[in-house]
N, C-alpha and C positions, 0 to 999 in steps of 0.2 A: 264817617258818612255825612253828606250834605242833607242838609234838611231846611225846611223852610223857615223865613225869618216870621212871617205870622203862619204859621201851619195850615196857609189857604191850602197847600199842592203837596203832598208827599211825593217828590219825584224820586226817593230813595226807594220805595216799595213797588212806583212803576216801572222803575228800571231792571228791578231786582223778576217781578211778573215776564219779562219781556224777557231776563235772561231762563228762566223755566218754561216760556215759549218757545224758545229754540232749541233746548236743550228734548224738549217733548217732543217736538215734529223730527230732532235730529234722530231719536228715539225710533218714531214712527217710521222713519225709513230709513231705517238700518233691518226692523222688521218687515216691511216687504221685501228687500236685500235676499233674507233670509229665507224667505216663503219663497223666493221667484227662482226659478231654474235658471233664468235667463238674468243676467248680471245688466239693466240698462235701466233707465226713469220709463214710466208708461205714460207719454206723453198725451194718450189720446183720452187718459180717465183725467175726471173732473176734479176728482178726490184731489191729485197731485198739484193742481193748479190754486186749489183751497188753502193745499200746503204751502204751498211758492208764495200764495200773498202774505198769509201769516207772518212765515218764518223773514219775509224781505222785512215786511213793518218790524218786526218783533225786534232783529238784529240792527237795521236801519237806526231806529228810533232809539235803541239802547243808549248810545251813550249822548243822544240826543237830549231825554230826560235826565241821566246824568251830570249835565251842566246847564241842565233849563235856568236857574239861577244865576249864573254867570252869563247866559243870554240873554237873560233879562238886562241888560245895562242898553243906554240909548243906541250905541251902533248895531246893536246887533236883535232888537227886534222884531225888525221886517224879515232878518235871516230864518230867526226862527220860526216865527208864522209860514213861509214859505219850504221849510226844509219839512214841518210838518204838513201841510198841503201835500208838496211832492209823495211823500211816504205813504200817504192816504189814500191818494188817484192810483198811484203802482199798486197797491192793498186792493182795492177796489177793480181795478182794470183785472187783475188776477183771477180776480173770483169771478167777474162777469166772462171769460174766456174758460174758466169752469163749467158756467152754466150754460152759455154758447154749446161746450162739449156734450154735457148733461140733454140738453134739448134736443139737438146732432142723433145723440144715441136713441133716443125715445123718437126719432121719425123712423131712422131705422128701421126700428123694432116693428115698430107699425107696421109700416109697409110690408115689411117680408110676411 
């Protein structure tokens, strides 16, 4: 396992976090799978989209923090700062097209 040379960053235990985040949400829907009659993603609940950010960061960034140390060397620091960025705005865009949904369904409701 890689670990850090002054133990500022445990990226062995982030990495390891990020593979039990996918491994959970892969979990969580394989159980809707199961509950749903109808075999498809439900694209219009908010839940799914909460999932979609997670699981993108979670897998994304995995072996990302697995060679944070080895990114750390001069060429490759802007890559890094930027590969986590990206992963963070997808994460983020995710969840706000959740709550877009979320919001969507509570005018609905209203209205009717």
């Amino acid at each position: 396992l890689i670990s850090s040379p002054d133990n500022s960053f445990d990226n062995t235990l982030v990495s390891i976090n990020n593979y039990f985040y996918a491994i959970w949400i892969l979990m969580i829907i394989r159980e809707q799978f199961e509950k749903s009659e109808i075999i498809s993603l439900d694209y219009y609940s908010s839940f799914f989209w909460y999932m979609l950010g997670i699981f993108l960061y979670s897998v994304g960034t995995m072996l990302f923090f697995i060679l944070w140390y080895d990114l750390d060397k001069e060429n490759y620091k802007e890559l890094k700062i930027w590969l986590h960025r990206i992963f963070n705005i997808l994460m983020y865009i995710f969840f706000a097209i959740g709550l877009w949904i979320s919001a969507l369904k509570t005018k609905t409701v209203k209205v009717n």
